[in-house]
C-alpha positions as CSV (number, residue, x, y, z in Angstrom):
1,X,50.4,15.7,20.6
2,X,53.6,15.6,21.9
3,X,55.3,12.7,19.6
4,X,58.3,14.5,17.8
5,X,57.0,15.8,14.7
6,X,59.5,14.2,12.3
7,X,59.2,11.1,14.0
8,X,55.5,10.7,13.9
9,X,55.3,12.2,10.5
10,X,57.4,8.9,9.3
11,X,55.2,7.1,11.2
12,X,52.1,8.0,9.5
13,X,54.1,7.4,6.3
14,X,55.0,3.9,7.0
15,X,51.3,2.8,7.8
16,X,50.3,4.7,4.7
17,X,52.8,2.5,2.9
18,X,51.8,-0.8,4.5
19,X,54.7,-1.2,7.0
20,X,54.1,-3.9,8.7
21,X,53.4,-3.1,12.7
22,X,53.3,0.7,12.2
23,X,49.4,0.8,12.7
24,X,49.9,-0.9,15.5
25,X,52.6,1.4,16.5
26,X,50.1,4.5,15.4
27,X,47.6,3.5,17.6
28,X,49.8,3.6,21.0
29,X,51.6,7.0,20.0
30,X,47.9,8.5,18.9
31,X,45.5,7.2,21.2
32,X,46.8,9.3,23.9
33,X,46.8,12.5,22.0
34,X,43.2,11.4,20.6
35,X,42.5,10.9,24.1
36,X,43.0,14.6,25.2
37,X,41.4,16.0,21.9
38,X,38.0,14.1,23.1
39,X,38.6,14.9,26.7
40,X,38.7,18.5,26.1
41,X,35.9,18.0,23.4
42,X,33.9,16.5,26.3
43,X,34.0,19.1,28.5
44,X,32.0,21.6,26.1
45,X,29.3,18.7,25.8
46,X,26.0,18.6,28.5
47,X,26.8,16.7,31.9
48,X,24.5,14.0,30.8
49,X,26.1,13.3,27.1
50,X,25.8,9.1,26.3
51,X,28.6,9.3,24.7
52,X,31.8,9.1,26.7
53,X,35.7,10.3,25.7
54,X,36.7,7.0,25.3
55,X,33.7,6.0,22.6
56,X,34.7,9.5,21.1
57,X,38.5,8.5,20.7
58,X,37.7,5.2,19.4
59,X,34.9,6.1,17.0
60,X,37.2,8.5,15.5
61,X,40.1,6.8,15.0
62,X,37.7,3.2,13.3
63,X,37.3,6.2,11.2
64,X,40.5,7.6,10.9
65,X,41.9,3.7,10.0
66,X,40.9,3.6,6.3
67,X,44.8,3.8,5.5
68,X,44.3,2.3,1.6
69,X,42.2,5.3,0.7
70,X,44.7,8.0,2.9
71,X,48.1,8.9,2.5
72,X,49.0,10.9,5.6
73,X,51.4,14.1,5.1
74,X,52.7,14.6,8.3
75,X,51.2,15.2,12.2
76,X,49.6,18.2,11.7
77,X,47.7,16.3,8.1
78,X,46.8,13.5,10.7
79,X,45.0,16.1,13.2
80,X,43.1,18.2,11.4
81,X,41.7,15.1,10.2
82,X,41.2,13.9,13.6
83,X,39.4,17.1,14.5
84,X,36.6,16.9,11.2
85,X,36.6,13.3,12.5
86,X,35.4,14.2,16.0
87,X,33.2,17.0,15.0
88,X,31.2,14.4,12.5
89,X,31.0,11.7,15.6
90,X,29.4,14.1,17.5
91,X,27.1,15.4,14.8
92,X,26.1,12.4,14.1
93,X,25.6,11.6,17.7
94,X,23.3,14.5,18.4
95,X,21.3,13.9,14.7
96,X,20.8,10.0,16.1
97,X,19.7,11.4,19.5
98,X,17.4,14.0,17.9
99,X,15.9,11.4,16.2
100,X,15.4,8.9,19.1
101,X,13.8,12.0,20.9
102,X,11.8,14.1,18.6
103,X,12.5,17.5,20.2
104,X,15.1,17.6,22.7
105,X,18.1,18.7,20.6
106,X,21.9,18.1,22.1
107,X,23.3,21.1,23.1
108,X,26.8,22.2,24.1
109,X,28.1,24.5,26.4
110,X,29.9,27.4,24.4
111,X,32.1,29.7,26.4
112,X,35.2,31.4,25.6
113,X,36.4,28.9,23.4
114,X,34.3,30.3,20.5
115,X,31.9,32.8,22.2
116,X,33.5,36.5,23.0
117,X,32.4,36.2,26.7
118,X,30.8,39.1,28.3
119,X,32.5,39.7,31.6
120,X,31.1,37.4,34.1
121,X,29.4,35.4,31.4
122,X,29.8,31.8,32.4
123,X,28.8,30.2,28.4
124,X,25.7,29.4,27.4
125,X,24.2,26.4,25.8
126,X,23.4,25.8,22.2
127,X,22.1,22.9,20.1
128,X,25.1,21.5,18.5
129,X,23.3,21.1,15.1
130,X,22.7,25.2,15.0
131,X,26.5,24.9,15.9
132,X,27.0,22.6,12.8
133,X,24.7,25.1,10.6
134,X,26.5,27.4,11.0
135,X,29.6,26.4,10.9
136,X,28.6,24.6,7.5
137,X,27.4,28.6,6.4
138,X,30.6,29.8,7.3
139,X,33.0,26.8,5.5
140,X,30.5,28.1,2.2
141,X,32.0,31.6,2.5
142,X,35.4,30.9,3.9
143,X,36.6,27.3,3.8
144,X,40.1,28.1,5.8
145,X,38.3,30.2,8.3
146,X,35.8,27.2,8.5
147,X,39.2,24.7,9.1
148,X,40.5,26.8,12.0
149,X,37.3,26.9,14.4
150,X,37.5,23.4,13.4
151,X,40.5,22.6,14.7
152,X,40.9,24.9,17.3
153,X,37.4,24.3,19.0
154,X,36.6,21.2,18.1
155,X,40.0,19.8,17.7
156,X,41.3,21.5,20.8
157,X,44.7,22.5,18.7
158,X,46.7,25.2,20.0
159,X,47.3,28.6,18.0
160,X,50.8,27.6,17.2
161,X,49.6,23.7,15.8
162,X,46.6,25.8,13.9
163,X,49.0,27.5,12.3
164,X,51.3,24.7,11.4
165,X,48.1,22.6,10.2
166,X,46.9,25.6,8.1
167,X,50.5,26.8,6.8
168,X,49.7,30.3,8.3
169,X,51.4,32.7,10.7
170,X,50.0,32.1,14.3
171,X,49.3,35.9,13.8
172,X,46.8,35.1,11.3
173,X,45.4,32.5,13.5
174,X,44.7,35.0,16.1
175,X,43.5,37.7,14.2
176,X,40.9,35.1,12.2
177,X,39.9,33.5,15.5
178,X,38.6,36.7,16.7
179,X,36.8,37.0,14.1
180,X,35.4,33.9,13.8
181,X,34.3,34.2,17.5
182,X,32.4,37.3,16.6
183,X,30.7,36.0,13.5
184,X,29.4,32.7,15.5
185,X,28.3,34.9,18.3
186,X,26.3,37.2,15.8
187,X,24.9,34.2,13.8
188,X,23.9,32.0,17.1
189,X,22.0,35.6,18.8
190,X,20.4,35.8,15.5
191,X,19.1,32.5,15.6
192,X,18.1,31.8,19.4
């Protein structure tokens, strides 16, 4: 995510507009930064997962290429898109797998990203449906709290591009990350 803001911004623009080559164009500036969203993405998911960060990158962005019914804002628009993009991939992933296998539920390895660890606490695995419910619960009660665990767990953004994405103060990021980590740890206790 390191294509100049302004630059990429007008980018997203033209292929809203119909320029001609700027998807094109899109796709080589994008895919790499799609590429490290799904790598670190990856990482959470079992050893075992069947579904690779290159399936993940280009499953989300067949999604993300529905420019007639999209008109992209700038980078940060583009990206928190990309994350609820990813997250839905994986969802559906795990509800297809689920259903293959009656039973064995997909989990994902939660660690300090969300979960406040407890020192020496290496993560734990969840099933990433209960993940889903929950966060599902918490975008009923506070839809911009919802956006930010969003973005910054399963879209891997940094506080400062959470902030830009969500037009708040990287303060407010922090402060509502904690508590967002708290609230998932309480509900996912309550439900193991």
């Amino acid at each position: 995510m390191r294509y100049p803001e302004n630059e990429l911004t007008q980018l997203l623009k033209d292929v809203s507009s119909g320029v001609e080559n700027s998807q094109a164009e899109l796709y080589e500036v994008v895919y790499k930064n799609l590429r490290i969203l799904a790598s670190r993405q990856m990482q959470s998911e079992r050893s075992n997962h069947t579904l690779q960060a290159t399936a993940l990158v280009h499953e989300t962005y067949i999604r993300l290429i529905d420019w007639q019914n999209v008109t992209w804002q700038n980078r940060a628009h583009f990206f928190s898109v990309a994350a609820e993009v990813m997250r839905k991939v994986l969802v559906d992933h795990a509800r297809k797998r689920n259903a293959q296998k009656r039973g064995s539920g997909q989990t994902i390895s939660l660690d300090e990203k969300l979960l406040v660890a407890a020192e020496g606490d290496g993560g734990r695995e969840i099933d990433l449906l209960k993940l889903e419910e929950a966060l599902l619960t918490m975008e009923s009660m506070d839809k911009r709290q919802a956006k930010l665990v969003e973005l910054r767990f399963f879209g891997g953004l940094s506080v400062k591009e959470t902030a830009f994405a969500l037009k708040i103060s990287e303060s407010t990021v922090k402060r509502e990350w904690q508590i967002a980590k708290l609230w998932f740890q309480n509900q996912l206790d309550r439900n193991e």
